[in-house]
C-alpha positions as CSV (number, residue, x, y, z in Angstrom):
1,X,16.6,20.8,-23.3
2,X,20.2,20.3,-22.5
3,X,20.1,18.3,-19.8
4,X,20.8,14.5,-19.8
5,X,18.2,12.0,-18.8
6,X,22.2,10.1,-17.8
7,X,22.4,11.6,-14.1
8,X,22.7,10.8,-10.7
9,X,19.6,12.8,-9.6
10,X,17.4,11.4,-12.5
11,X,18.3,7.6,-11.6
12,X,17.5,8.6,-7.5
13,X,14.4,9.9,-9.1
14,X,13.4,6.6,-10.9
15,X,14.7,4.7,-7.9
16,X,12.3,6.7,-5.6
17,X,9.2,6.2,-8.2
18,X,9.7,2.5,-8.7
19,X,10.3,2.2,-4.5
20,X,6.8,4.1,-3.9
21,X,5.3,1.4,-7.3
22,X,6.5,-1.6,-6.1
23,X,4.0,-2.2,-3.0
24,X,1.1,-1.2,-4.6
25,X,1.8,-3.7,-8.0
26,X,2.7,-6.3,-5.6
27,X,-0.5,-5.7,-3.5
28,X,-2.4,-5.5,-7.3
29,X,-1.4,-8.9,-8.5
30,X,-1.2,-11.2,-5.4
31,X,-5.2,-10.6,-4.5
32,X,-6.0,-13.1,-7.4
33,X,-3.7,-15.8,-5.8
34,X,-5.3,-15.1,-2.7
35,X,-8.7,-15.1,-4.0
36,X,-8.5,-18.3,-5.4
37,X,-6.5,-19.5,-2.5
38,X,-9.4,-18.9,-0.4
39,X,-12.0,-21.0,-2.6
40,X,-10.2,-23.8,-2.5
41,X,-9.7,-23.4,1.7
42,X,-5.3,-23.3,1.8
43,X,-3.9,-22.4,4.6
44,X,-2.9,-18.8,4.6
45,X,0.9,-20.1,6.0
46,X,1.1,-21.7,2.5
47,X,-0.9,-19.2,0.1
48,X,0.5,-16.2,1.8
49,X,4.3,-16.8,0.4
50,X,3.1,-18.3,-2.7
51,X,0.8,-14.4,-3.7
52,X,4.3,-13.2,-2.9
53,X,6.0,-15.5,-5.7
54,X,3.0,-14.9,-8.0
55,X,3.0,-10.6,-7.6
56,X,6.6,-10.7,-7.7
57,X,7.4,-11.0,-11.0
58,X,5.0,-9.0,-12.6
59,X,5.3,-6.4,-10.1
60,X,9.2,-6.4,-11.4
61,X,8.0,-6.6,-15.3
62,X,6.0,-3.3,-14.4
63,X,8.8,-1.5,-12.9
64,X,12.2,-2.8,-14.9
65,X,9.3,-1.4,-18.3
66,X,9.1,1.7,-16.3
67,X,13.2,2.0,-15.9
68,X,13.0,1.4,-19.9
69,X,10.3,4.5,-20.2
70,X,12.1,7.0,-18.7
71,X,15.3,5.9,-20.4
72,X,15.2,4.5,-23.2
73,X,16.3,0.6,-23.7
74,X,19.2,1.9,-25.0
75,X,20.7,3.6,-22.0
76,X,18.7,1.2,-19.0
77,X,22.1,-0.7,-18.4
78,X,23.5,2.3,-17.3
79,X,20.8,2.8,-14.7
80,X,21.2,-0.9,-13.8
81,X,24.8,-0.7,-13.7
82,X,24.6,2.4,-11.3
83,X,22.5,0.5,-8.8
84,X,24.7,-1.7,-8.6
85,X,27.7,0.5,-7.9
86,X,25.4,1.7,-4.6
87,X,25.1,-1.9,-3.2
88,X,24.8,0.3,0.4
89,X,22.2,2.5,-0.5
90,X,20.1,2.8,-3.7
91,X,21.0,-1.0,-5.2
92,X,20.6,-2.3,-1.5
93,X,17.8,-5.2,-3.2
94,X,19.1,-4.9,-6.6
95,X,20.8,-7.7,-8.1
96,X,21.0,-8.3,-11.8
97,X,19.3,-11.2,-12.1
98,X,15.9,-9.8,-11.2
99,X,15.8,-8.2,-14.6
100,X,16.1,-11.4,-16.0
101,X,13.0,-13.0,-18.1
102,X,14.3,-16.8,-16.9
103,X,14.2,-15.3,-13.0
104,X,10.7,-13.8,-13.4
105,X,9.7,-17.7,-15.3
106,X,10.8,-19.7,-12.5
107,X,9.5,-17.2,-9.7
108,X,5.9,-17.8,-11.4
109,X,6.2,-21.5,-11.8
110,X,7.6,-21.9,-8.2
111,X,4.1,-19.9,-7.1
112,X,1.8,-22.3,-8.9
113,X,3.9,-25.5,-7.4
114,X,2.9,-23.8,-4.2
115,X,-0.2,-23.7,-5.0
116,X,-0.6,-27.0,-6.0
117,X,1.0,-28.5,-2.6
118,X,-1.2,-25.9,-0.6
119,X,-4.3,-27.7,-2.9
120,X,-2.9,-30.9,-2.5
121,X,-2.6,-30.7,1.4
122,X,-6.2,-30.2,1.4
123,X,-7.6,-32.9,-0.6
């Protein structure tokens, strides 16, 4: 094969897959939030934007692992780095630090602290 996985048409590609991914993995891992959100009776204006928090950074661990798949970790930067030369089109809601493990950590804890004040508001 001499083509190189290193092209414009192969990072739209990626860009597409992880575009048509993301909704579903988000769907995928807020329904626990919301599950449990119901059993304890918090108000969906609380719990709603809280399963959003809690799906969004495993939703983005899923995808920035598929980016490393169909590159390879060696040559993911450059995939990153052409999303962010497209800020108008492709990298429109990319910014680096949503590749970031301390990001994706304090996403997840700011969920839980919203769960915990949606709980608490109901005691």
């Amino acid at each position: 094969m001499t083509t190189s996985e290193l092209n414009p048409k192969n990072y739209r590609r990626i860009f597409w897959i992880n575009c048509l991914l993301a909704l579903p993995l988000i769907a995928l891992f807020a329904w626990p939030y919301i599950a449990f959100s119901h059993l304890l009776t918090i108000p969906p204006i609380i719990f709603y934007p809280g399963a959003l928090f809690f799906s969004l950074p495993f939703a983005l661990t899923i995808l920035h692992g598929h980016v490393t798949l169909a590159l390879g970790s060696v040559h993911r930067p450059h995939y990153y780095s052409w999303l962010g030369e497209h800020p108008l089109t492709y990298g429109l809601l990319f910014h680096p630090v949503l590749i970031s493990t301390r990001f994706r950590l304090v996403v997840f804890t700011i969920s839980i602290i919203v769960f915990l004040i949606g709980w608490l508001i109901n005691l």
